[in-house]
N, C-alpha and C positions, 0 to 999 in steps of 0.2 A: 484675739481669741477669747480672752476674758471678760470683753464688751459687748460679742457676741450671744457669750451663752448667759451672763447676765440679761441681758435683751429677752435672750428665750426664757429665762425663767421669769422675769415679769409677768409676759406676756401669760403664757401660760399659768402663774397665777391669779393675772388678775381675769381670765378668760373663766376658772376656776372657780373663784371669789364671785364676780356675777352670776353664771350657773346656782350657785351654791343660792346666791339672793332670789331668784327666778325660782328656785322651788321651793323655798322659802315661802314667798307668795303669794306661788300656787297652793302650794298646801293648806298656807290660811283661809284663801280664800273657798277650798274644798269643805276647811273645820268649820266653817261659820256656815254654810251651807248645812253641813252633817248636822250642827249646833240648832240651825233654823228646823231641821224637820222634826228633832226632839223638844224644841222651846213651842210647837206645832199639836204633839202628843200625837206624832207618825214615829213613834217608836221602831216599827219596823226599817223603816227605808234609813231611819237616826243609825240604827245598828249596823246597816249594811253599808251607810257611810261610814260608821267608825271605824269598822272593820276593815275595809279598805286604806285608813288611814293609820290604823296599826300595824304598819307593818315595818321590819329589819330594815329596811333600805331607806328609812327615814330618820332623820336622829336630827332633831329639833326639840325646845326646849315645851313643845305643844304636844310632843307625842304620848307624854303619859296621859296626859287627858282624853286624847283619844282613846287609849284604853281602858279607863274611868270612866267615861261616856257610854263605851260604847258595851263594857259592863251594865249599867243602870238601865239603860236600854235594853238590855237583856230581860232584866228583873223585871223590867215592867210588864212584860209579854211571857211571862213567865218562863222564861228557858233561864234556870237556874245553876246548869249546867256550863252553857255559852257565857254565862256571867263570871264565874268563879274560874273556868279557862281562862278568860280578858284577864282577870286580877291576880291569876299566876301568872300570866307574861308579864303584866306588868312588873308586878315584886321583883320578877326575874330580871328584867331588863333596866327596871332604876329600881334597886334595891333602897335607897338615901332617898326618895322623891319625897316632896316637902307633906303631900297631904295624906301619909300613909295611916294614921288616923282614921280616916275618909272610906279606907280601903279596908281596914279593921270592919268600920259598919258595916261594912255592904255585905263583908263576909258575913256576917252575924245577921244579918236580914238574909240571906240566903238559906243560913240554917235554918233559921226560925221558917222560914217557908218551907223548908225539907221537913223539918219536926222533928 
């Protein structure tokens, strides 16, 4: 009985563990996409990929950047609003995220465009 449901919980983790690498992935290889149409200075379609990649259901060590991204992308197109939204979620969601600095400016460039 003990061999058994060891067996299942292998299994089941490592069915788990793969999953987990498969969206992993995919998700980079979504960010680097989102990445190419902002490195492009298609701001728009950069936003609406990032925004799609911001989302709860993703919790990878790439997701704050997606919201950093897809912030700037904001600001670029002017919706100063959709930008400073992106950058409270973020805050919210990695409070400790290493380039919060980063995310200081952007606020501060938002102001300064609000006046």
């Amino acid at each position: 009985m003990k061999k058994l449901l060891l067996g299942v919980l292998l299994v089941a983790s490592s069915y788990s563990f793969s999953q987990a690498q498969s969206n992993l992935s995919e998700y980079e290889a979504q960010y680097q996409k989102a990445l190419l149409f902002y490195q492009n200075n298609d701001f728009e379609k950069a936003g609406i990929a990032f925004s799609q990649l911001s989302n709860l259901r993703f919790n990878n060590p790439i997701v704050p950047y997606s919201y950093y991204f897809q912030a700037l992308a904001a600001i670029k197109v002017g919706k100063y609003a959709e930008a400073e939204a992106s950058l409270q979620n973020l805050q919210l969601r990695y409070p400790n995220w290493e380039k919060n600095e980063e995310v200081a400016y952007l606020y501060a460039t938002i102001a300064f465009e609000n006046k």
